[in-house]
C-alpha positions in Angstrom: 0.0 0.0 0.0 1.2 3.4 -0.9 0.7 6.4 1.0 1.0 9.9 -0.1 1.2 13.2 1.6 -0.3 16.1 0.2 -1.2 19.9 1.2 -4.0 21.1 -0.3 -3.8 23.9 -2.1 -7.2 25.6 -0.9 -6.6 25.7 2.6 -3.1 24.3 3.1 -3.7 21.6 5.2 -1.9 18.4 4.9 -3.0 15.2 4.3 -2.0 11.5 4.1 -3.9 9.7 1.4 -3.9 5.9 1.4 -3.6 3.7 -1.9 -4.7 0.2 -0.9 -6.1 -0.4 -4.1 -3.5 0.6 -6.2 -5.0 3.1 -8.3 -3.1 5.6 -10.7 -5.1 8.7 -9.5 -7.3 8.5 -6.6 -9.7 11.3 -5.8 -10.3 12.5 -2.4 -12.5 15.4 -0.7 -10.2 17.7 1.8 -12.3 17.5 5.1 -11.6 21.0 5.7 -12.8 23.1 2.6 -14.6 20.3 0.8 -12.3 20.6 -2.2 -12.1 17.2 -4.8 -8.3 16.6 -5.1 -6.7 13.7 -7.1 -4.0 12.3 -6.1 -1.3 10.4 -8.8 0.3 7.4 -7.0 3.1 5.8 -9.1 2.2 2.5 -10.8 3.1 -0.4 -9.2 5.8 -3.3 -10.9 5.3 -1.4 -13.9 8.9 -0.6 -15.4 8.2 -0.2 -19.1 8.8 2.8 -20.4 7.6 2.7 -24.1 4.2 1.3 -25.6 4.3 -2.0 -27.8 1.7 -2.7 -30.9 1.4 -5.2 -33.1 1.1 -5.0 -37.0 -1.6 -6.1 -38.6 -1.5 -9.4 -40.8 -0.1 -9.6 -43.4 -1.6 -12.6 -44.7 -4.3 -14.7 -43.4 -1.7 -16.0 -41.2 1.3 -14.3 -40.7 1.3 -11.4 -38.4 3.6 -8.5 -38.6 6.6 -7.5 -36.5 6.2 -5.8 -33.1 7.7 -2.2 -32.8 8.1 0.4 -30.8 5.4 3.0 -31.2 7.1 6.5 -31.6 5.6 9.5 -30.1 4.0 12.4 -31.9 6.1 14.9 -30.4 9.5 14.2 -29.4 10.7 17.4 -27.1 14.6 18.4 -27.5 15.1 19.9 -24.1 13.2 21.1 -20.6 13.1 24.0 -18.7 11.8 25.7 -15.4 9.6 28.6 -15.6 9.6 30.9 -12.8 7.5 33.8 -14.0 8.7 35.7 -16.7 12.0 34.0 -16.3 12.9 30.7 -18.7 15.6 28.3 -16.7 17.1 25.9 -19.1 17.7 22.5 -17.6 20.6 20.3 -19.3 20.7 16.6 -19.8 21.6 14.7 -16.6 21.6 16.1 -13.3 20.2 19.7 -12.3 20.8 21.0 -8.9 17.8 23.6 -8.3 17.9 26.1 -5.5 17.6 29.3 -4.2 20.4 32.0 -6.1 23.1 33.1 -3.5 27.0 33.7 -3.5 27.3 30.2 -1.4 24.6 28.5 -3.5 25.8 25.3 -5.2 23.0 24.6 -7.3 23.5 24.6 -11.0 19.8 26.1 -11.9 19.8 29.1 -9.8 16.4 30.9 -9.0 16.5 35.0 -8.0 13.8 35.0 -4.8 13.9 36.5 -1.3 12.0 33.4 -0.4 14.5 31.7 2.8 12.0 28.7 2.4 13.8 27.8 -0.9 17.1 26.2 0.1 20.4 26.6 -1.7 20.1 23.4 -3.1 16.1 22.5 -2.7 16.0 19.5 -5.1 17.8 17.3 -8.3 15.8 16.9 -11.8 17.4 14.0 -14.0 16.9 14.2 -17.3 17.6 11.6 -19.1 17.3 10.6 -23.1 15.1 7.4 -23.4 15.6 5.0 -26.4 12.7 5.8 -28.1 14.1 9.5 -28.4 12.0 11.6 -25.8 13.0 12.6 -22.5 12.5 11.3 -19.2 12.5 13.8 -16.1 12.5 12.9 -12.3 12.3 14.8 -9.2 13.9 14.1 -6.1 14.2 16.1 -2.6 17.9 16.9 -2.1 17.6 16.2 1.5 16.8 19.7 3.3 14.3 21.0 5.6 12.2 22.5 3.6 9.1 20.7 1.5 9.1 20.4 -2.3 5.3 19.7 -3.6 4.6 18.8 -7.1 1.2 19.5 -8.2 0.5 19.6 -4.3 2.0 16.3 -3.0 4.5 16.5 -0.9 7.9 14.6 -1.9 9.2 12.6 0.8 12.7 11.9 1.5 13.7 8.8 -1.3 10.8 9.3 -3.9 11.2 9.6 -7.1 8.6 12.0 -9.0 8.5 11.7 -13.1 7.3 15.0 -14.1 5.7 15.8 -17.2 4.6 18.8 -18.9 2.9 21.7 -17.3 3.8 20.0 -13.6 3.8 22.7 -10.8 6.6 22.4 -8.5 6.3 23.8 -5.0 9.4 24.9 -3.5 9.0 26.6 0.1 6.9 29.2 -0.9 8.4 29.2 -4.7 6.6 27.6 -7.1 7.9 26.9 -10.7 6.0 25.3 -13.7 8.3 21.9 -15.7 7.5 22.1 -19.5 9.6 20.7 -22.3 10.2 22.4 -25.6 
């Protein structure tokens, strides 16, 4: 059983949602301000990372050859946004945290916000075979929360973002897109 804790973003309280059913998105009611949330839960022993399909026959009994579908859109790179600002993340690891003269993190934002640490969290990006990328968040071990899309990351998970995610960093949030 997987369980999950998020903050909702009406009221801010936070919550710890169960998965005993293993569902991909289960949807909850905040007991405070009534809002629906859905909550996305990782799948479970499911480690493939491109879609299958099979040709159709070729003759009345020979099928095709199985290949890899491709996507529609394969994006080149990914970024951060942080409001007018574009932040460019490279291929492998990306160190992101709050911009400062002792700050080690290699994607660097400008804020006044203390809750953001110097280095907050990593996003991998990786190349997959199929040509698209592949980008995961992880907490980089500080005291402050990181959220994405308002579910907390604990210490050890592993978040793959996708397009349009919100992530919440202290009181810093920042939208993922690729390009």
């Amino acid at each position: 059983m997987q369980v999950k804790r998020i903050q909702c973003p009406q009221c801010g309280v936070v919550l710890d949602v169960k998965n005993s059913k293993n569902e991909a998105v289960k949807q909850i009611t905040c007991p405070s301000c009534n809002t629906v949330l859905q909550v996305k839960f990782a799948p479970q022993n499911d480690p493939i990372e491109a879609h299958t399909y099979y040709a159709p026959k070729t003759n009345k009994d020979q099928y095709g050859k199985t290949e890899l579908a491709s996507p529609s859109t394969i994006h080149k790179s990914a970024c951060l946004i942080y409001g007018e600002t574009t932040l460019p993340l490279e291929l492998g690891d990306n160190i992101i945290g709050r911009k400062g003269q002792t700050s080690k993190a290699s994607v660097q934002i400008a804020t006044d916000d203390r809750y953001l640490s110097r280095q907050h969290c990593r996003i991998t990006i990786t190349t997959l075979c199929d040509g698209t990328l592949k980008a995961i968040l992880r907490d980089y071990q500080n005291k402050n929360m990181t959220f994405v899309n308002g579910q907390v990351i604990e210490q050890g998970d592993e978040i793959r973002l996708s397009d349009g995610c919100r992530i919440t960093m202290g009181n810093t949030t920042v939208t993922f897109k690729f390009t």
